[in-house]
C-alpha positions as CSV (number, residue, x, y, z in Angstrom):
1,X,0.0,0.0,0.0
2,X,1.6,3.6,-1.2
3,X,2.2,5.9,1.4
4,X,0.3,9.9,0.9
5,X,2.4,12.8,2.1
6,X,1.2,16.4,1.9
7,X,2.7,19.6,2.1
8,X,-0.2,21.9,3.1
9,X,0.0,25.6,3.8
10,X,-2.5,28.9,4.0
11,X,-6.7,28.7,3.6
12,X,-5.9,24.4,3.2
13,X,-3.5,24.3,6.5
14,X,-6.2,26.3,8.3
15,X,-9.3,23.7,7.4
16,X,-7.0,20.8,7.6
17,X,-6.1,21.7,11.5
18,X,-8.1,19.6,13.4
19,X,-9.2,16.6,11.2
20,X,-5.2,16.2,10.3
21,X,-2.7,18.1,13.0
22,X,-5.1,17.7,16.3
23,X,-4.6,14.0,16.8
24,X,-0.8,14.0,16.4
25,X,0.0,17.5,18.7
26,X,-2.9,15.9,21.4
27,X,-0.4,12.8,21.4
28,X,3.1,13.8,20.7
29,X,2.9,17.7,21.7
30,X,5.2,18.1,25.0
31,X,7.9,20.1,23.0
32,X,8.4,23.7,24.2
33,X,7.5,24.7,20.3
34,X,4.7,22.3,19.2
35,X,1.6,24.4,19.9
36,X,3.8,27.1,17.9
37,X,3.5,24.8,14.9
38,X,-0.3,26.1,14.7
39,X,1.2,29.8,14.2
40,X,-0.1,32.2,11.5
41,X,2.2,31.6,8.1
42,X,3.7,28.6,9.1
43,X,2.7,25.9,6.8
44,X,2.6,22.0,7.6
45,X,4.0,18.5,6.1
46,X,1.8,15.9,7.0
47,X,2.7,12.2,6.6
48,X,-0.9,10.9,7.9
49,X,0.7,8.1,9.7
50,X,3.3,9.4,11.4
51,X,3.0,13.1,12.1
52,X,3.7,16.7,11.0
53,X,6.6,18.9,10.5
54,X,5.9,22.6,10.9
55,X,7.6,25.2,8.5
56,X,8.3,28.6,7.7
57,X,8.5,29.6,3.8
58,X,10.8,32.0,2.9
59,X,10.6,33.5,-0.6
60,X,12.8,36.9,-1.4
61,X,15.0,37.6,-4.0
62,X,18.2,38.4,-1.3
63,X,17.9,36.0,1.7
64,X,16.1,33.1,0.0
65,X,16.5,33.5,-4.2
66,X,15.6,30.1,-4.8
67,X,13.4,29.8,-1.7
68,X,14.0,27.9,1.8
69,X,12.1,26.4,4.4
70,X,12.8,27.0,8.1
71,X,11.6,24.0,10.2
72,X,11.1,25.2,13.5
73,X,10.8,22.7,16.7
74,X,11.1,19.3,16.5
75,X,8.6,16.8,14.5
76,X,5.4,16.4,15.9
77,X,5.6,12.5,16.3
78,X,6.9,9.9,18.6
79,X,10.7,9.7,18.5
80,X,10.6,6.7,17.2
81,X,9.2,8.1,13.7
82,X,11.7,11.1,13.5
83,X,13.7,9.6,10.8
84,X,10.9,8.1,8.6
85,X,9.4,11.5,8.6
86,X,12.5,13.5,7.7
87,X,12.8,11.3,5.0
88,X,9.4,11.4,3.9
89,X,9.5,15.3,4.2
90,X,13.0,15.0,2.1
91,X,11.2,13.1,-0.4
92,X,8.2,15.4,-1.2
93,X,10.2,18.6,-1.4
94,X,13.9,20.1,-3.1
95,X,13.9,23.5,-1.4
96,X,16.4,24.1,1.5
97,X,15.5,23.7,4.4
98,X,16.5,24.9,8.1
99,X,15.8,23.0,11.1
100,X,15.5,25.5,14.2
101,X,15.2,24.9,17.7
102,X,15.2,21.3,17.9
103,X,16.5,19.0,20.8
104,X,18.7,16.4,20.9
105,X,16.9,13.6,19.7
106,X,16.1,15.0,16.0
107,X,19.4,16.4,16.0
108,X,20.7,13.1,16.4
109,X,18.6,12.5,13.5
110,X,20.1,15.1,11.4
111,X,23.3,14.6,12.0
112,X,23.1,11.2,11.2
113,X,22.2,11.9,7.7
114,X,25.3,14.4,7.3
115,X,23.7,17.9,8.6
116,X,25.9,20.5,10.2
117,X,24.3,20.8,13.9
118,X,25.2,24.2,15.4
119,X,24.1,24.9,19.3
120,X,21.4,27.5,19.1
121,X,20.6,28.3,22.9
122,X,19.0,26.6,25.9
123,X,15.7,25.8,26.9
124,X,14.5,26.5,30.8
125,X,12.2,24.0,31.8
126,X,10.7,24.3,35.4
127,X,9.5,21.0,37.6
128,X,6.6,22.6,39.1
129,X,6.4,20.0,41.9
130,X,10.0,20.6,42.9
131,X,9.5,24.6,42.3
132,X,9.2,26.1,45.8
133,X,6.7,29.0,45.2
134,X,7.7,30.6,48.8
135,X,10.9,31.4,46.9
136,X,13.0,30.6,49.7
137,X,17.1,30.6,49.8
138,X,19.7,32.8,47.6
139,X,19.0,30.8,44.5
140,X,15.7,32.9,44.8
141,X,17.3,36.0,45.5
142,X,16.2,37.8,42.3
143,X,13.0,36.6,42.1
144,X,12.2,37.3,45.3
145,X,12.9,41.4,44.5
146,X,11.0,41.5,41.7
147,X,7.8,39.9,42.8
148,X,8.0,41.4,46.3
149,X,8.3,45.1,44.6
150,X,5.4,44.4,41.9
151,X,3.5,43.5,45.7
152,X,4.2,46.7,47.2
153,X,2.7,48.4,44.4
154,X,-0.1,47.0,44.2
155,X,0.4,44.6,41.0
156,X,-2.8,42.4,41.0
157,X,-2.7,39.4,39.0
158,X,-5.8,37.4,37.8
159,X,-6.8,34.9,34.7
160,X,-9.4,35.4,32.5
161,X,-10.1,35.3,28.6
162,X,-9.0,38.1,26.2
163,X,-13.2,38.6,25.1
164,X,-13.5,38.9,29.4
165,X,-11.2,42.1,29.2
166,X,-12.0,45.4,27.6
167,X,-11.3,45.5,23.7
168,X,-9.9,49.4,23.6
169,X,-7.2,48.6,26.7
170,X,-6.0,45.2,25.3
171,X,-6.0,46.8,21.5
172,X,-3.9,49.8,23.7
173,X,-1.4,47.2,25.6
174,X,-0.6,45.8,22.3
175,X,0.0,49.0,20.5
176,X,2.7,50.4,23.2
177,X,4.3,47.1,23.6
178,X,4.8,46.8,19.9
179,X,5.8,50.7,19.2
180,X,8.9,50.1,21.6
181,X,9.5,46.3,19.6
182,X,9.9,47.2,16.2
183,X,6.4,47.4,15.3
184,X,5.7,43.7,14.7
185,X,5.7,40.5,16.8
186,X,8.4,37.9,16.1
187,X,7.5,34.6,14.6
188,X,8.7,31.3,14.3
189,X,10.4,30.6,18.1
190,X,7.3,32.4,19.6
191,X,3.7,32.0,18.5
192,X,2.5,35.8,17.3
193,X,-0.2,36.9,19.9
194,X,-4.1,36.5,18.5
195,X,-6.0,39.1,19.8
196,X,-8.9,36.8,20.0
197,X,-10.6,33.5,21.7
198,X,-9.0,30.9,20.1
199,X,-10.6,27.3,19.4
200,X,-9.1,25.8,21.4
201,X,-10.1,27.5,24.5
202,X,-9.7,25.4,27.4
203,X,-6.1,24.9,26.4
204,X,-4.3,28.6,25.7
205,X,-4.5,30.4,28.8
206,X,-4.2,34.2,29.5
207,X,-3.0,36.1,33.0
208,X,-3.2,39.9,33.3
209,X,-1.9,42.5,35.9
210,X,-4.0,45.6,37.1
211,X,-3.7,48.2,39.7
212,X,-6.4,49.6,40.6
213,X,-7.9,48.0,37.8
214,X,-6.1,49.7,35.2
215,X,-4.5,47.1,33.0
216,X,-0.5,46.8,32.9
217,X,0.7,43.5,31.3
218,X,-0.4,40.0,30.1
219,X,0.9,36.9,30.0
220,X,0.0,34.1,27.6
221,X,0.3,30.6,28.2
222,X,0.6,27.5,25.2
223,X,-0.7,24.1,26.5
224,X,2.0,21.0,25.9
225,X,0.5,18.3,25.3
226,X,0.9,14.1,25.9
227,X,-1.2,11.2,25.1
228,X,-4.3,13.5,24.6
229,X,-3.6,16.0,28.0
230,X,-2.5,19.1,29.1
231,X,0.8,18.2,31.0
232,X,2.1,22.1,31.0
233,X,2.6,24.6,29.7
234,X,4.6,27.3,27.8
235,X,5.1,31.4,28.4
236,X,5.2,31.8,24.9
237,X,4.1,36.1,24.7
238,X,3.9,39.1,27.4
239,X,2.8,42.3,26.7
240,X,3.7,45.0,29.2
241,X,3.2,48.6,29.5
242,X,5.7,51.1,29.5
243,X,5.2,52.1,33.2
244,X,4.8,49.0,34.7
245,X,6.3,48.3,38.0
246,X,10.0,46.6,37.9
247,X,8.7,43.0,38.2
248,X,5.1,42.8,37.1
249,X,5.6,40.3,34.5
250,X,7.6,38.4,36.8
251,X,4.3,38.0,39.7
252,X,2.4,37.1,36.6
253,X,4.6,34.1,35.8
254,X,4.7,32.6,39.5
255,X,1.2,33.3,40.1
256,X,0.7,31.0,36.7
257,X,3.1,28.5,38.5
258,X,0.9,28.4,41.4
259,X,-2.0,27.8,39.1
260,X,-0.7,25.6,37.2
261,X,0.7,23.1,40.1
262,X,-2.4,23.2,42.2
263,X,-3.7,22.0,39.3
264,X,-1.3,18.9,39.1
265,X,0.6,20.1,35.9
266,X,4.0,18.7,35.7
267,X,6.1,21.7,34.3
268,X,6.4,25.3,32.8
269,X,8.6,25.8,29.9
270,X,10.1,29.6,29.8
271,X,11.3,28.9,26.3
272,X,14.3,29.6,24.2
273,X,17.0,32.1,25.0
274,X,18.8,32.2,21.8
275,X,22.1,31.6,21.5
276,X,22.7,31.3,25.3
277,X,25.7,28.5,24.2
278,X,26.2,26.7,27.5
279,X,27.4,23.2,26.0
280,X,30.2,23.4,23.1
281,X,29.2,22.2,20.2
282,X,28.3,18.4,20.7
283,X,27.8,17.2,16.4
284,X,30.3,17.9,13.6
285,X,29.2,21.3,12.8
286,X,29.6,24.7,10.9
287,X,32.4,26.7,12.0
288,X,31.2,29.9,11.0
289,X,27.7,29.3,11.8
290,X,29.0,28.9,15.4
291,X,30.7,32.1,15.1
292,X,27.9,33.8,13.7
293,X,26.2,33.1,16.8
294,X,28.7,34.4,19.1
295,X,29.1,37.3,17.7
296,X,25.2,38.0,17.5
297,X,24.9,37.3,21.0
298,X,27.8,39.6,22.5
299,X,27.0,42.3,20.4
300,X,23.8,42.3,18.3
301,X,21.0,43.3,21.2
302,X,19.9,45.3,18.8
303,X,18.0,42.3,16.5
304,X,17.4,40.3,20.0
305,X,19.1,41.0,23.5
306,X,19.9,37.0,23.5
307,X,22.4,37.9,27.3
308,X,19.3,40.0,28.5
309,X,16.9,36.8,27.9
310,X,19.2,34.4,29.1
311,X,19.6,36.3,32.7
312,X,17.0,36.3,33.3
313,X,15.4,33.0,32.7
314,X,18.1,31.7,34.7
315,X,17.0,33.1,38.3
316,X,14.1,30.7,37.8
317,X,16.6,28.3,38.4
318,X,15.0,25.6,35.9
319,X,16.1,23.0,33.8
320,X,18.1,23.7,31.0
321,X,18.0,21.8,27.6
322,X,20.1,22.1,24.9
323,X,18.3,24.1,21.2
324,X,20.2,23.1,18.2
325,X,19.8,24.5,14.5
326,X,20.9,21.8,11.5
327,X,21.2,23.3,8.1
328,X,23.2,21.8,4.7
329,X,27.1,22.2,4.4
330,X,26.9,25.0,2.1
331,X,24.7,27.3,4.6
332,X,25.6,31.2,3.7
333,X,25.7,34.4,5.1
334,X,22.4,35.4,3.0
335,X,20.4,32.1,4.0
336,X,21.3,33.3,7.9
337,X,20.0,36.4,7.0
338,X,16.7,34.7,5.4
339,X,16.1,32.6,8.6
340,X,15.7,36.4,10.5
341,X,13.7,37.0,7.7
342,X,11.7,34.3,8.1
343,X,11.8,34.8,12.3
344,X,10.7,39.0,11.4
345,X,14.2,40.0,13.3
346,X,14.6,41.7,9.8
């Protein structure tokens, strides 16, 4: 019996979502990017046996003449199926393709099979059980400032859906936050924020801070998924206003914790911190790639402040995993430049 691959993206990726993606991110979902491979203008390859890989197309006549695709997360499938799918996805397509922010286990995959793998950053993954939420000891030290000074100004912190909150504040939140980010929201390693209730409703979930009822910041919150339940979650977006007291986003994260652990959940993801290179490089990889990196993270805040990201997720004193990005041997200056392309850092 032949095996059907498709490559699906825009209006056909959007009706194909739940009949075709659901079953396999409900199942194999527990990566920090999988709920990210649902993101506007990402497309989808979807061997119906085995799983998906999400994808960002890049077309422009600079950073991607002939066109290149930047995988982003791991495949959503059981380990076990990794390779079949890469070469499935190999199979049904000739344009370049990028793998970003994938762990270990693909990478293995990848490498395998002759791809430069390049360290790309760390993941911080939380235990909530083992997270003590009293933020005792020095470990704490920094976290304990910033939620304690959000306290003494009266930073109140409550969940609730976006259609629950007022329209013109949210629509106001999102314009200041995005004036002092370059306009746009990033794609790609975070999910773009949907000003909307979306479908699946009972697993996003959204925290705000007020004082005194005025609104100062959200937090939103992408469910991981395994065998068909929510076993944490992801801060994938914040939104914060200009004025907001030093630590606000911070009591909105722990108070999330405490949520999310009285609720059982296992663990909180914080995400990516780009180019955080913790490790040395662990696969036969490309030398200039990895000095790409380093340069871009000492220097370059500018397109992301990678140190900035990385300090901080650290005084939550989680897990760290190591990101990897696998491209072909030839990878050039102007495909690096498409993958921010691709990522809108350009």
């Amino acid at each position: 019996m032949q095996t059907v691959s498709t490559l699906l993206d825009g209006d056909c990726a959007e009706q194909a979502q739940h009949s075709r993606l659901w079953p396999f991110l409900l199942r194999h979902g527990s990566s920090a990017m999988a709920y990210s491979s649902l993101q506007p203008g990402a497309a989808q390859f979807i061997h119906p046996q085995l799983g998906y890989l999400a994808y960002i197309p890049v077309r422009h006549p600079l950073y991607a003449p002939r066109g290149m695709n930047v995988v982003i997360g791991d495949p959503i499938a059981a380990r076990a199926d990794f390779a079949p799918l890469l070469d499935a996805y190999l199979a049904a397509t000739r344009v370049l393709t990028v793998f970003l922010d994938i762990g270990s286990a693909f990478a293995d995959v990848l490498s395998a099979r002759g791809y430069p793998v390049n360290e790309f950053g760390v993941n911080s993954e939380i235990d909530l059980a083992g997270f003590d939420l009293e933020l005792r000891g020095k470990q704490y030290a920094h976290l304990r400032r910033w939620r304690n000074k959000a306290r003494s100004e009266g930073v109140e912190v409550h969940e609730g859906r976006l259609s629950e909150q007022g329209g013109e504040e949210l629509d106001e939140l999102n314009r200041e936050w995005l004036a002092r980010k370059g306009g746009h929201d990033l794609a790609g390693l975070t999910r773009p924020l949907v000003l909307e209730d979306e479908e699946d409703e009972e697993g996003v979930r959204y925290f705000w801070a007020r004082k005194h009822g005025r609104l100062l910041a959200l937090a939103v919150f992408d469910p991981l998924y395994r065998d068909g339940r929510v076993i944490g979650y992801l801060h994938n977006a914040s939104r914060a206003i200009k004025d907001a007291p030093n630590g606000t986003n911070d009591a909105i994260v722990l108070h999330a914790m405490g949520q999310f652990k009285a609720e059982g959940k296992e663990l909180l993801t914080l995400g990516l911190s780009p180019l955080a290179l913790k490790n040395g490089e662990a696969y036969p990889h490309n030398a200039w790639v990895a000095w790409a990196f380093d340069f871009i993270y000492r220097r370059c805040a500018f397109i992301y402040p990678c140190q900035g990201n990385f300090f901080h997720k650290q005084k939550y004193c989680g897990r760290q995993e190591a990101s990897f990005v696998a491209g072909v041997p030839t990878l050039r200056l102007y495909h690096l430049l498409g993958i921010l392309k691709a990522l809108r850092a350009l």
